[in-house]
KOLGU-4560 file (N, C-alpha, C; in nm, 3 decimals, padded with zeros to 5 digits):
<recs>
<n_xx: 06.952 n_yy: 11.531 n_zz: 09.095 ca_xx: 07.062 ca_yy: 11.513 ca_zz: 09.002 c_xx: 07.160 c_yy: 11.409 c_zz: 09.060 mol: A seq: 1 type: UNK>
<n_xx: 07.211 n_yy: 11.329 n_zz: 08.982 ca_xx: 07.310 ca_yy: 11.221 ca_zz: 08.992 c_xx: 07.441 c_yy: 11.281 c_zz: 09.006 mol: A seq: 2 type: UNK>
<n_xx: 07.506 n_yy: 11.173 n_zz: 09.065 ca_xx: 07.728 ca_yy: 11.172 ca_zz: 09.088 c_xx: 07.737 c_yy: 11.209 c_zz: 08.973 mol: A seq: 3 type: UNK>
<n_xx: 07.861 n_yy: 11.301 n_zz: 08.893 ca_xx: 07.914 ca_yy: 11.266 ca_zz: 08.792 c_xx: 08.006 c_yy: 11.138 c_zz: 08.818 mol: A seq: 4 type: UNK>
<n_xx: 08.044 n_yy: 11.072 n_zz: 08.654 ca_xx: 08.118 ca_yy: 10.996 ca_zz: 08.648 c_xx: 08.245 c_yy: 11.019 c_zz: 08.729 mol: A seq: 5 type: UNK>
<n_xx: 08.283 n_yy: 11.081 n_zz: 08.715 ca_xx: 08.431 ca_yy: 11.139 ca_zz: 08.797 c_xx: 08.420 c_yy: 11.084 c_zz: 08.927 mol: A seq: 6 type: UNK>
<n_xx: 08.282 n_yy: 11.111 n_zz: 09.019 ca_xx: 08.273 ca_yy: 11.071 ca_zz: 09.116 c_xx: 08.297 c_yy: 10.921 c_zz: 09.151 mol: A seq: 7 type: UNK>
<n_xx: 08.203 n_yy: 10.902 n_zz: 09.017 ca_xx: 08.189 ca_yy: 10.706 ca_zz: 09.084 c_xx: 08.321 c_yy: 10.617 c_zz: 09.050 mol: A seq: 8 type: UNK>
<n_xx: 08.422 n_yy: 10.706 n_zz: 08.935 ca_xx: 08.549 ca_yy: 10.643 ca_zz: 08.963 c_xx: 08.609 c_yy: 10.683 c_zz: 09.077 mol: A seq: 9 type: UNK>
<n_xx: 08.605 n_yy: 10.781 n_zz: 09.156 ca_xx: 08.653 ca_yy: 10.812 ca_zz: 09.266 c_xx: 08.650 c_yy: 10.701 c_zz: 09.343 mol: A seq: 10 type: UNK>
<n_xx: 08.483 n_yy: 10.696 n_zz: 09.381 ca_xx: 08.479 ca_yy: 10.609 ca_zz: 09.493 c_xx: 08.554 c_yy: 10.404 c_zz: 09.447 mol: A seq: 11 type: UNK>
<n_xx: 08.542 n_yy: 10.388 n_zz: 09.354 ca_xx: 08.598 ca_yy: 10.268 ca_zz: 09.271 c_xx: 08.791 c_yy: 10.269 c_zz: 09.317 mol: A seq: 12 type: UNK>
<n_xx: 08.839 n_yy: 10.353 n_zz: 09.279 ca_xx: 08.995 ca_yy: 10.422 ca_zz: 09.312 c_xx: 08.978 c_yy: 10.431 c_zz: 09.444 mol: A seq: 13 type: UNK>
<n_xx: 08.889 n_yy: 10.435 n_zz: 09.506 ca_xx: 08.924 ca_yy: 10.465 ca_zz: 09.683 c_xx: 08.948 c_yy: 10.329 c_zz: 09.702 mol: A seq: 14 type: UNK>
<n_xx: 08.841 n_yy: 10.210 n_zz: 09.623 ca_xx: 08.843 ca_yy: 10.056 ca_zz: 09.715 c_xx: 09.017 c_yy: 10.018 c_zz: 09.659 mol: A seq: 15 type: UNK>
<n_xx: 09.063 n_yy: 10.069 n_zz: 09.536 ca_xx: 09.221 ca_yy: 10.019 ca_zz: 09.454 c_xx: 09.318 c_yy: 10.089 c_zz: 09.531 mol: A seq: 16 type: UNK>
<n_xx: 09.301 n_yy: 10.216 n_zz: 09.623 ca_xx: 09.409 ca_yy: 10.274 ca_zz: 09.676 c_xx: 09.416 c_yy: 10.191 c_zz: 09.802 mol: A seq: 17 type: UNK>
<n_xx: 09.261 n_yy: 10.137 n_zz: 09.864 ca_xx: 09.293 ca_yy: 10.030 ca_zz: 09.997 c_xx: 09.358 c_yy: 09.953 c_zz: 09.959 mol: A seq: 18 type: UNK>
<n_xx: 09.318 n_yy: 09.918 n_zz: 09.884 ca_xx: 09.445 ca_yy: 09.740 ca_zz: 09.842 c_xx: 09.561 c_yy: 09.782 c_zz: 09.912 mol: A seq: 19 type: UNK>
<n_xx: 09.617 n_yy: 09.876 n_zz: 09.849 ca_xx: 09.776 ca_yy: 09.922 ca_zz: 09.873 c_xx: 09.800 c_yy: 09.993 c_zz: 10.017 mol: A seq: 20 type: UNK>
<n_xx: 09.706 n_yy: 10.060 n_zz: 10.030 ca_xx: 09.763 ca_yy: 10.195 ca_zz: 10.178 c_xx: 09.695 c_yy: 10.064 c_zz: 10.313 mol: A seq: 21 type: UNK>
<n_xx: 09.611 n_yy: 09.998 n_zz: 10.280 ca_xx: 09.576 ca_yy: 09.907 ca_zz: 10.438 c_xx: 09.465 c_yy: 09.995 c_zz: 10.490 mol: A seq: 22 type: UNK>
<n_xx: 09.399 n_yy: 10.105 n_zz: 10.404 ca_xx: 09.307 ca_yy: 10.177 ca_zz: 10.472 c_xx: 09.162 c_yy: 10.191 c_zz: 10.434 mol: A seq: 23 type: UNK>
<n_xx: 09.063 n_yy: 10.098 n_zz: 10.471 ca_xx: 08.960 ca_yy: 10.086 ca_zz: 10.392 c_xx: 08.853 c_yy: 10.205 c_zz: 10.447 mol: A seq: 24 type: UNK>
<n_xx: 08.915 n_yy: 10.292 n_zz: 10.565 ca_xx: 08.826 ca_yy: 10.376 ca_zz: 10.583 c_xx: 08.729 c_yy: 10.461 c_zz: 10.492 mol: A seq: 25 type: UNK>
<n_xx: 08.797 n_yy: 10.519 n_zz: 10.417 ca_xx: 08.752 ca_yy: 10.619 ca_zz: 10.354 c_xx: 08.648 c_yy: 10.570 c_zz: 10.156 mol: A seq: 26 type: UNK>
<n_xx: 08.673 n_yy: 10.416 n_zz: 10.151 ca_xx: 08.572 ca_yy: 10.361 ca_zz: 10.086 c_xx: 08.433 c_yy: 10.368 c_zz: 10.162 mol: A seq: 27 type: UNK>
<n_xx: 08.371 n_yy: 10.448 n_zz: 10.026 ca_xx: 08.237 ca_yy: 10.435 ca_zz: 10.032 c_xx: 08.146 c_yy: 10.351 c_zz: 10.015 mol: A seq: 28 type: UNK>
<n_xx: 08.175 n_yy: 10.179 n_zz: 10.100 ca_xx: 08.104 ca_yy: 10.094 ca_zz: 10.078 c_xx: 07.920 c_yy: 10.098 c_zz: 10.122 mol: A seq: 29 type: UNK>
<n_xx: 07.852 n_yy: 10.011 n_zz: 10.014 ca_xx: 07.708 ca_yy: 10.063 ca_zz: 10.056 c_xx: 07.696 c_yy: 09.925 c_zz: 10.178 mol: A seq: 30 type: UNK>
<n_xx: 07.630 n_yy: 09.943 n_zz: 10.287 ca_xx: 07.640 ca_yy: 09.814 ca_zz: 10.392 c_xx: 07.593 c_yy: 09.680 c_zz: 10.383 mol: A seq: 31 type: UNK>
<n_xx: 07.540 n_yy: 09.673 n_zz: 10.270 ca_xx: 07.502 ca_yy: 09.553 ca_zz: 10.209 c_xx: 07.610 c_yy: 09.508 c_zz: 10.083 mol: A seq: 32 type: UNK>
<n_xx: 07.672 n_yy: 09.570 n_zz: 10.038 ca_xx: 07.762 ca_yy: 09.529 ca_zz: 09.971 c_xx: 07.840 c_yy: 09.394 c_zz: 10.003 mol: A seq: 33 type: UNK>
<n_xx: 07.851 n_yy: 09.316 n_zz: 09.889 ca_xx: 07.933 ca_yy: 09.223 ca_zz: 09.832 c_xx: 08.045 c_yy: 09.193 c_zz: 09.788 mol: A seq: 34 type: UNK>
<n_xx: 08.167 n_yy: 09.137 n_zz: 09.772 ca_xx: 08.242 ca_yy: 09.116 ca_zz: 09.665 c_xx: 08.245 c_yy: 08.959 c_zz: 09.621 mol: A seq: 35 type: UNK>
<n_xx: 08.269 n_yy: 08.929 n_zz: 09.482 ca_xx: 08.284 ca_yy: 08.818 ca_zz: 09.463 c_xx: 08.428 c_yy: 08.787 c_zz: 09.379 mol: A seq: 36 type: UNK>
<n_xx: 08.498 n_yy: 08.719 n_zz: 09.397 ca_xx: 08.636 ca_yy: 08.700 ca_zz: 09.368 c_xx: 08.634 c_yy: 08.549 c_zz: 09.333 mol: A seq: 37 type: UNK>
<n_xx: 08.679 n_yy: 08.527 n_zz: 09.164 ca_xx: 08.677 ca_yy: 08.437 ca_zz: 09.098 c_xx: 08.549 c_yy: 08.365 c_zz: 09.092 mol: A seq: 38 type: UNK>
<n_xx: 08.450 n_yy: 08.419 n_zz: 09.143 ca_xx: 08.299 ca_yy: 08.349 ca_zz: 09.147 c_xx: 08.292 c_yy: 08.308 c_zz: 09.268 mol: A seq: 39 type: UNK>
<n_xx: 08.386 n_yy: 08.304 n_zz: 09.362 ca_xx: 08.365 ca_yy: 08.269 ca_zz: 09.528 c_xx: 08.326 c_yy: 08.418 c_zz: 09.604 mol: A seq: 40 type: UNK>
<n_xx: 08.234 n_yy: 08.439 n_zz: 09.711 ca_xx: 08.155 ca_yy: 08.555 ca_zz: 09.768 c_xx: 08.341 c_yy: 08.541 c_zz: 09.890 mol: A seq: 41 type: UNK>
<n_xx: 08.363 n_yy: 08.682 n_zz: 09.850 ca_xx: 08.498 ca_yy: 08.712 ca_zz: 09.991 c_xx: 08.499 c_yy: 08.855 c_zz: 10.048 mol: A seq: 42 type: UNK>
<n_xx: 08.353 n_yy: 08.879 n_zz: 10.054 ca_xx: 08.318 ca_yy: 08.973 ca_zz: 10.053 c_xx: 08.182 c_yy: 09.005 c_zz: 10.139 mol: A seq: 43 type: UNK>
<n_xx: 08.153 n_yy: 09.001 n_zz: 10.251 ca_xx: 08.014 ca_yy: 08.991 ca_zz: 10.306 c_xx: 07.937 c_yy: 09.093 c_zz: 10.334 mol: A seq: 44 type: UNK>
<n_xx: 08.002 n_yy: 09.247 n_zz: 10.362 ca_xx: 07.919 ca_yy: 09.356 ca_zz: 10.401 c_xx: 08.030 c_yy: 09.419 c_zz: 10.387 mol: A seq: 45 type: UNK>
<n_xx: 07.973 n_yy: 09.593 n_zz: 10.355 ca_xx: 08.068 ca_yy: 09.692 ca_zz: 10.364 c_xx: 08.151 c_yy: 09.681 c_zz: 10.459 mol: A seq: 46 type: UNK>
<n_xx: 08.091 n_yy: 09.667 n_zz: 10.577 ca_xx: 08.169 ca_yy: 09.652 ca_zz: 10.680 c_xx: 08.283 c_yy: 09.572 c_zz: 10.748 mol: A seq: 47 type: UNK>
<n_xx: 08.242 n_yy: 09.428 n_zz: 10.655 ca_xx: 08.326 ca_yy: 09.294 ca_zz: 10.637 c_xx: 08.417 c_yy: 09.355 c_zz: 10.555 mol: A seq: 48 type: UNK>
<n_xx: 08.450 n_yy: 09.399 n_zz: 10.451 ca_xx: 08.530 ca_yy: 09.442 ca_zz: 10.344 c_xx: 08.623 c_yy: 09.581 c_zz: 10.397 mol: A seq: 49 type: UNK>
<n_xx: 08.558 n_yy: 09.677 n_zz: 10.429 ca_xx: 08.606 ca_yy: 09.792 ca_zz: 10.489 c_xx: 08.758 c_yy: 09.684 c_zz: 10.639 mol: A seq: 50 type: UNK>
<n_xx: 08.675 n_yy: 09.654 n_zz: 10.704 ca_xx: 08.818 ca_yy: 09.562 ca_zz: 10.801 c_xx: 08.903 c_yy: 09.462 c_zz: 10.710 mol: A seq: 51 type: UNK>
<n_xx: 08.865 n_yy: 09.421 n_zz: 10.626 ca_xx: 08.930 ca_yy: 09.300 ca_zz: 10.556 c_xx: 09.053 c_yy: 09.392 c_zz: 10.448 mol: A seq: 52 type: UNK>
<n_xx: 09.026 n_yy: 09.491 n_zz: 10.436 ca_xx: 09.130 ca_yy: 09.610 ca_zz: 10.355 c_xx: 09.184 c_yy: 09.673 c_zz: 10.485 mol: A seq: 53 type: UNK>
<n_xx: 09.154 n_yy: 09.666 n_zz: 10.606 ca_xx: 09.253 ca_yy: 09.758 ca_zz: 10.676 c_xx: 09.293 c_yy: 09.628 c_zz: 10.748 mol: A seq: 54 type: UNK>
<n_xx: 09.320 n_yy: 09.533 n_zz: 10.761 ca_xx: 09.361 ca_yy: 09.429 ca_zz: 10.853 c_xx: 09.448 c_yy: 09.307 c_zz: 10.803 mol: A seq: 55 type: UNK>
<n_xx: 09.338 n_yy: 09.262 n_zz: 10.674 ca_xx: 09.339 ca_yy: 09.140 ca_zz: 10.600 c_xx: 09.485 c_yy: 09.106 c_zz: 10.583 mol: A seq: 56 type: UNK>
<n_xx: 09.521 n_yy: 08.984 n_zz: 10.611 ca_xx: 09.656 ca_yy: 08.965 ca_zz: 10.561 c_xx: 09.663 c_yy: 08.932 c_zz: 10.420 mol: A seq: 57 type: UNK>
<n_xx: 09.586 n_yy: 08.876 n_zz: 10.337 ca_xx: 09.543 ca_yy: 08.910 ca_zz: 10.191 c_xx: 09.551 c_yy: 08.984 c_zz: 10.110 mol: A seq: 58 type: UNK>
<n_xx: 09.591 n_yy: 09.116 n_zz: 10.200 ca_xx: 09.650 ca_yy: 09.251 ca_zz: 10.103 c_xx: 09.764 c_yy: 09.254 c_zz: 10.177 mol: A seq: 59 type: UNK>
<n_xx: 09.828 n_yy: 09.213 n_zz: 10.209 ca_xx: 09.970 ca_yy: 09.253 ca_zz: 10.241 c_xx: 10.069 c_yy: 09.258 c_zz: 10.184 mol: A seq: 60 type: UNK>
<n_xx: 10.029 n_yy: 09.148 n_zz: 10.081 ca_xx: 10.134 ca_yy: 09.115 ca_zz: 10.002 c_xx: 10.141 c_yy: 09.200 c_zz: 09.929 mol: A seq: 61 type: UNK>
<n_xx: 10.029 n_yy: 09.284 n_zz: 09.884 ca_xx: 10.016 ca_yy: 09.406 ca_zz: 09.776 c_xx: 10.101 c_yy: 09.507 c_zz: 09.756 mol: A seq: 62 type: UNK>
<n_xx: 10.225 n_yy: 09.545 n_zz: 09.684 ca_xx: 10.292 ca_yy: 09.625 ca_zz: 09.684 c_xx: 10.206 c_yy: 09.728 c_zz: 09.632 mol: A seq: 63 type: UNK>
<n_xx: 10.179 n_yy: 09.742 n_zz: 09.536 ca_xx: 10.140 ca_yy: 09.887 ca_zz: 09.400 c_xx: 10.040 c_yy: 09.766 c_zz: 09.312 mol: A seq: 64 type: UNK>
<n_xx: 09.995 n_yy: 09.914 n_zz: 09.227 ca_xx: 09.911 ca_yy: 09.863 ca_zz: 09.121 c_xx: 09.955 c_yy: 09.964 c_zz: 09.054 mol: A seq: 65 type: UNK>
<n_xx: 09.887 n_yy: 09.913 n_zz: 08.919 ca_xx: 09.925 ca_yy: 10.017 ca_zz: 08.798 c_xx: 09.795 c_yy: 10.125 c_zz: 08.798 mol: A seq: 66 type: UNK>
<n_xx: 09.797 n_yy: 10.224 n_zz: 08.727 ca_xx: 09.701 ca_yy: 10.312 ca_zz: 08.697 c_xx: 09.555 c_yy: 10.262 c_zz: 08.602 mol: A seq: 67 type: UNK>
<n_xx: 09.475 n_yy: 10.212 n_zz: 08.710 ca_xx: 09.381 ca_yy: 10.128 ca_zz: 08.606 c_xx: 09.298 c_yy: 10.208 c_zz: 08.484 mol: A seq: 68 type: UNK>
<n_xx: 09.215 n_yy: 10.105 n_zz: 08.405 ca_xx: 09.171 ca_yy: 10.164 ca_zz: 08.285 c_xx: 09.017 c_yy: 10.212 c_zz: 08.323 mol: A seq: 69 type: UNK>
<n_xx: 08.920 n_yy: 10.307 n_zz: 08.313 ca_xx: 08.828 ca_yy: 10.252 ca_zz: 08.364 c_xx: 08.715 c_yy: 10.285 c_zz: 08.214 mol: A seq: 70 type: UNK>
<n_xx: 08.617 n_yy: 10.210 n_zz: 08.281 ca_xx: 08.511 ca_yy: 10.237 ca_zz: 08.165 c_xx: 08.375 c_yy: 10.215 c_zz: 08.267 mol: A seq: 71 type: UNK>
<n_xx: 08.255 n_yy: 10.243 n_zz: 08.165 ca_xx: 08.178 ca_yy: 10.328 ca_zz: 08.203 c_xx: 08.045 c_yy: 10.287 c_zz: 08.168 mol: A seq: 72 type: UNK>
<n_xx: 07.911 n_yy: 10.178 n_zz: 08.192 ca_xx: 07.845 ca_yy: 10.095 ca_zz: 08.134 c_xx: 07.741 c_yy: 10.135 c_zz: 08.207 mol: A seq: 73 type: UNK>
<n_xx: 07.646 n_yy: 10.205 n_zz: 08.204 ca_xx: 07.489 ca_yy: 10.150 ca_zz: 08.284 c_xx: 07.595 c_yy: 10.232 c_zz: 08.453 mol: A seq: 74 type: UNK>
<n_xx: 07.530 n_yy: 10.133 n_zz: 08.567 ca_xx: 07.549 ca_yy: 10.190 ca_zz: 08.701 c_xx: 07.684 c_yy: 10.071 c_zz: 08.756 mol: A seq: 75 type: UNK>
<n_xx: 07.750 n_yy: 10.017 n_zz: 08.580 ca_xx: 07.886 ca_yy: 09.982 ca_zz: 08.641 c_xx: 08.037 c_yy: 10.071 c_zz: 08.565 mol: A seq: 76 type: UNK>
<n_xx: 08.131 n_yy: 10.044 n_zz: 08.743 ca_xx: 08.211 ca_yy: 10.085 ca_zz: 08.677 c_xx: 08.334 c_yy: 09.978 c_zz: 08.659 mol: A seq: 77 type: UNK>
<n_xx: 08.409 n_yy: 09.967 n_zz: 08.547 ca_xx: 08.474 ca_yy: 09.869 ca_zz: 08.547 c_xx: 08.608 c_yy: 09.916 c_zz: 08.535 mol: A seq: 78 type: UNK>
<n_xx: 08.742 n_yy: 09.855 n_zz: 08.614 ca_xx: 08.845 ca_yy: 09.844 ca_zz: 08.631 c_xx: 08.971 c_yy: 09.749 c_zz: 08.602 mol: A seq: 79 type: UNK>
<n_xx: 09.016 n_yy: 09.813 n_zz: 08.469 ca_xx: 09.131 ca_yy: 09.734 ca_zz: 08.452 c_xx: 09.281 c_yy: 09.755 c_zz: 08.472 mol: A seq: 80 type: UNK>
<n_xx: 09.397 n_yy: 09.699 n_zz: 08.588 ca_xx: 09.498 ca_yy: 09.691 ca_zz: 08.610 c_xx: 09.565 c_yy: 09.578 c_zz: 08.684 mol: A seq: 81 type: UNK>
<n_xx: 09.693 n_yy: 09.572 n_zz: 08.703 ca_xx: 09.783 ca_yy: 09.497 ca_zz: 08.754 c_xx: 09.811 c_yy: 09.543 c_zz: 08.882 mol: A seq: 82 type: UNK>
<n_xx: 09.831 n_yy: 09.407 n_zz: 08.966 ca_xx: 09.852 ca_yy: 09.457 ca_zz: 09.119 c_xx: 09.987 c_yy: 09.382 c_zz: 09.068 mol: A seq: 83 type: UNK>
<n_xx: 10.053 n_yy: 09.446 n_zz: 09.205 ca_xx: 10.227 ca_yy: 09.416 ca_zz: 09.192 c_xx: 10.285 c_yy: 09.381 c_zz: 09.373 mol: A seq: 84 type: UNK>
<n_xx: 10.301 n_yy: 09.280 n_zz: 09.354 ca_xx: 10.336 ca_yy: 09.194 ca_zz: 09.475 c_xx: 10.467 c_yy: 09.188 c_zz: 09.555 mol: A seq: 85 type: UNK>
<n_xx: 10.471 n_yy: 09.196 n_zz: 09.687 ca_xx: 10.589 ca_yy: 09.173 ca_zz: 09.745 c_xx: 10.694 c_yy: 09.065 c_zz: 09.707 mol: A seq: 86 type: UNK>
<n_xx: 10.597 n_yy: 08.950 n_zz: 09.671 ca_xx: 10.688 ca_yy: 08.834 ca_zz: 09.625 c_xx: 10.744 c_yy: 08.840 c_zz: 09.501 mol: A seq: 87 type: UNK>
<n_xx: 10.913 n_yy: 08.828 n_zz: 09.523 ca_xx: 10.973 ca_yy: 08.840 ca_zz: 09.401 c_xx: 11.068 c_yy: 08.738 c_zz: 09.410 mol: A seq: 88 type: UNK>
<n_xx: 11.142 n_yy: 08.662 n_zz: 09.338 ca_xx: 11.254 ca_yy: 08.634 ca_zz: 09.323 c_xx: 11.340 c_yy: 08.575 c_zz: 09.202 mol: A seq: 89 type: UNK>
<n_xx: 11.466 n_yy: 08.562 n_zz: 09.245 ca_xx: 11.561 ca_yy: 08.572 ca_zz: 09.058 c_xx: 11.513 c_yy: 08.631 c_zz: 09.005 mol: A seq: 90 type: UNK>
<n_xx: 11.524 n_yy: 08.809 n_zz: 09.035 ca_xx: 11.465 ca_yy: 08.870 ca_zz: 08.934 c_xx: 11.351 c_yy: 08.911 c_zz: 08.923 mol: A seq: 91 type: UNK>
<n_xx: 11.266 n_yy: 08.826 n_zz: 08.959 ca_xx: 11.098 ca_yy: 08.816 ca_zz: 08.872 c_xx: 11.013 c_yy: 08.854 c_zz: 08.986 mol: A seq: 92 type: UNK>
<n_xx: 10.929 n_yy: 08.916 n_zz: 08.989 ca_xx: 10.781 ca_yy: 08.963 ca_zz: 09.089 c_xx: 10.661 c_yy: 08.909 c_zz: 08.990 mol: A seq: 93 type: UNK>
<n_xx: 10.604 n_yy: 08.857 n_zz: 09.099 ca_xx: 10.464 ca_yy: 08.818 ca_zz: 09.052 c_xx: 10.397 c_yy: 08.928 c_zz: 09.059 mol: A seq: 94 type: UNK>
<n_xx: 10.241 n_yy: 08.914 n_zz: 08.983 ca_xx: 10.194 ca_yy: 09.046 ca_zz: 08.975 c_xx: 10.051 c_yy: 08.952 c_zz: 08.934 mol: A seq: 95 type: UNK>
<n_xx: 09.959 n_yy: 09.012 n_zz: 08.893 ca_xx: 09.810 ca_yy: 08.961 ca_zz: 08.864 c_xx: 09.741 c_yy: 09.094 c_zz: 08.739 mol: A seq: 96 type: UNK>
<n_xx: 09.696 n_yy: 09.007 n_zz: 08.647 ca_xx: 09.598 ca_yy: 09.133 ca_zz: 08.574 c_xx: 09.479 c_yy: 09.125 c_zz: 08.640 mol: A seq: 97 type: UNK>
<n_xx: 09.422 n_yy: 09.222 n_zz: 08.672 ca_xx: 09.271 ca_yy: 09.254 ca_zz: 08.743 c_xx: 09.182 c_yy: 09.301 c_zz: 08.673 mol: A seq: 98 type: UNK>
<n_xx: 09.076 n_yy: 09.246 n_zz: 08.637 ca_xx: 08.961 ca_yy: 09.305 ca_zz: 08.572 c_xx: 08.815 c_yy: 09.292 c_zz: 08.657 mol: A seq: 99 type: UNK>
<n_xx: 08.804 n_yy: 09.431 n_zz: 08.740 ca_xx: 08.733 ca_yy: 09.427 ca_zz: 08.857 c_xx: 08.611 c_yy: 09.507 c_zz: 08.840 mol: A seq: 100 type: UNK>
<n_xx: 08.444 n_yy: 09.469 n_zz: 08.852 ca_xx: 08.345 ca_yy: 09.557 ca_zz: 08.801 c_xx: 08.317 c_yy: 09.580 c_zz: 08.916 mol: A seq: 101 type: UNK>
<n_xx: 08.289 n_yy: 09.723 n_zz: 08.973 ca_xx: 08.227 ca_yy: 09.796 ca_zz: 09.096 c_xx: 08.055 c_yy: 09.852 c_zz: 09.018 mol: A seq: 102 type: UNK>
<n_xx: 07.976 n_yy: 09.774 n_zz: 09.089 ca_xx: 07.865 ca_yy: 09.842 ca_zz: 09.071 c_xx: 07.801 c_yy: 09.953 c_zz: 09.173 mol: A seq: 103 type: UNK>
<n_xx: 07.779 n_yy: 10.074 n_zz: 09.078 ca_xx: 07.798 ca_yy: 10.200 ca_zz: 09.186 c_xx: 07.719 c_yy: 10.248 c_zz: 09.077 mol: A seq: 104 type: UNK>
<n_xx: 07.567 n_yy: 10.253 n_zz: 09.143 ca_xx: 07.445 ca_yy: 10.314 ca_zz: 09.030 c_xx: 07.455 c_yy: 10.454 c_zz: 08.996 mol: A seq: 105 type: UNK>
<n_xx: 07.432 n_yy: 10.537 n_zz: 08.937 ca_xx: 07.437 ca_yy: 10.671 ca_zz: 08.853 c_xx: 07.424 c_yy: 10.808 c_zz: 08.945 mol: A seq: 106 type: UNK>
<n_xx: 07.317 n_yy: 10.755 n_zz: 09.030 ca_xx: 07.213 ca_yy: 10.837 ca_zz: 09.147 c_xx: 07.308 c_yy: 10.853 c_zz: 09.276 mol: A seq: 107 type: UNK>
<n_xx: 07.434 n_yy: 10.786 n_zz: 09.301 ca_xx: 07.547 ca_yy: 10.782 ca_zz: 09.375 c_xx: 07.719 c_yy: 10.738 c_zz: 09.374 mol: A seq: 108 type: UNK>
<n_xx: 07.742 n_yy: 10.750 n_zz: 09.484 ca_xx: 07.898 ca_yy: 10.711 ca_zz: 09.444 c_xx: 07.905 c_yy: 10.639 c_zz: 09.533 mol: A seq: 109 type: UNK>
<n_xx: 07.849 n_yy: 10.540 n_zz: 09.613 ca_xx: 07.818 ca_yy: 10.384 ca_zz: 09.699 c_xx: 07.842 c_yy: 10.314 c_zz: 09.635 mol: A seq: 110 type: UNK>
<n_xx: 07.966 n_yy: 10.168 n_zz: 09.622 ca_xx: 08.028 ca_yy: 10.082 ca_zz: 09.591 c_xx: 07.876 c_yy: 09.974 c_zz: 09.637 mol: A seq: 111 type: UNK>
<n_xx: 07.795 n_yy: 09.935 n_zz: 09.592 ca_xx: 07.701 ca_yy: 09.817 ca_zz: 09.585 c_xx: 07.726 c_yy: 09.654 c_zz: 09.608 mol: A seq: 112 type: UNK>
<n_xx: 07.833 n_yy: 09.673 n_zz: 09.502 ca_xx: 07.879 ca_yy: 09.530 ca_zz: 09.470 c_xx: 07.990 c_yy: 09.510 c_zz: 09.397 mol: A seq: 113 type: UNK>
<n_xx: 08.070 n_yy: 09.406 n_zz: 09.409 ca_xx: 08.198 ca_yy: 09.412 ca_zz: 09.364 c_xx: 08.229 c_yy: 09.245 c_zz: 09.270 mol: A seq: 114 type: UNK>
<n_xx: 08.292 n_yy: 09.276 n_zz: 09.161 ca_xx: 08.282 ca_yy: 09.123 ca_zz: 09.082 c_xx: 08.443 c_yy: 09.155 c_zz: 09.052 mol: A seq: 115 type: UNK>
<n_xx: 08.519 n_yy: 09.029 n_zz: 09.105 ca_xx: 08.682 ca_yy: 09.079 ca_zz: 09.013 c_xx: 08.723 c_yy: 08.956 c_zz: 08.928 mol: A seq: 116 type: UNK>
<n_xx: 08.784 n_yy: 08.936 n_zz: 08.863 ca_xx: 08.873 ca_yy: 08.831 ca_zz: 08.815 c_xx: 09.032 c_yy: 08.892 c_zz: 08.781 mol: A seq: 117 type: UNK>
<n_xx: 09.130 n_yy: 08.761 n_zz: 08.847 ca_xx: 09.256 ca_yy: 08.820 ca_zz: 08.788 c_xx: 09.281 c_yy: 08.719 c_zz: 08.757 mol: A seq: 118 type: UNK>
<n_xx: 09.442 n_yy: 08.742 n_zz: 08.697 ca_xx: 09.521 ca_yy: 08.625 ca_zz: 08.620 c_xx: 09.668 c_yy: 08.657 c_zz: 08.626 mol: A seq: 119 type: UNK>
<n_xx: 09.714 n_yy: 08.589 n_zz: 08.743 ca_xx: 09.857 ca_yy: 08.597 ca_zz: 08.790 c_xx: 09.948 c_yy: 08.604 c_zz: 08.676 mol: A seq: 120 type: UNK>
<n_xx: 10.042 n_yy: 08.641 n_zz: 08.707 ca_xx: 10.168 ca_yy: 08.604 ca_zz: 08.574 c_xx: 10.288 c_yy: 08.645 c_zz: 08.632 mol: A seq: 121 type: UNK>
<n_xx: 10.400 n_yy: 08.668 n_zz: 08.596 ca_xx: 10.542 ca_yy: 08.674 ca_zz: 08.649 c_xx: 10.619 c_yy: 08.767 c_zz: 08.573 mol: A seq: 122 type: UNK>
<n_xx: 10.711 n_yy: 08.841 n_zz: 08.638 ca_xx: 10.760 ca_yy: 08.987 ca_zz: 08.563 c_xx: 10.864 c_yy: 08.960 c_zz: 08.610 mol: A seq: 123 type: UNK>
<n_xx: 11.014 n_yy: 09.014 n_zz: 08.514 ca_xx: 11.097 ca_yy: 09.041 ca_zz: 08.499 c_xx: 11.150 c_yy: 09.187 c_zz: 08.639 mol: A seq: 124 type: UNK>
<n_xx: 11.186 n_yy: 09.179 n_zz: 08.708 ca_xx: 11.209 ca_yy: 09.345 ca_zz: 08.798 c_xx: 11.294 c_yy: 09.390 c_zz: 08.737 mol: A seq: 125 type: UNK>
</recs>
């Protein structure tokens, strides 16, 4: 018998809570895993990714994210929200919409592969 769904957003929400906490421990990356960001590979092995969330200066800037949307296709799971950035000023914080697919097959809750696209924009604080 397979993860329930519940699960495989779990493990999906574990890689969105690293962004923010700096702690990629507890993602269940599979060790061959990937990510690809804007169509560029920034992502080389679970293990590359797992340090690159607890170290990376690339997430630092990451304040919060919003409560993403998720949905539910075949052995992907897909993630939609806004990350919310340290950089602010007059007012305004930058922020990014994220629309991020974690492929994490049915039979587990192992993060496989990772595809994101965002699209910066600027907010009012």
């Amino acid at each position: 018998m397979g993860v329930s769904d519940d699960d495989r957003i779990a493990a999906a929400q574990s890689y969105i809570d690293a962004l923010v906490n700096h702690n990629g421990d507890a993602v269940p990356f599979a060790p061959h895993c990937v990510r690809i960001e804007q169509g560029i590979k920034t992502g080389f092995s679970g293990n590359h990714l797992r340090r690159s969330l607890n170290g990376g200066p690339q997430y630092r800037i990451i304040a919060a994210t919003t409560k993403p949307e998720y949905t539910i296709v075949g052995d992907e799971v897909q993630a939609v929200y806004n990350v919310l950035t340290k950089a602010a000023f007059g007012g305004r914080q930058v922020a990014a919409r994220v629309d991020e697919t974690f492929v994490i097959p049915a039979g587990t809750a192992t993060i496989q592969h990772i595809r994101v696209r965002f699209h910066p924009f600027v907010q009012r604080t």
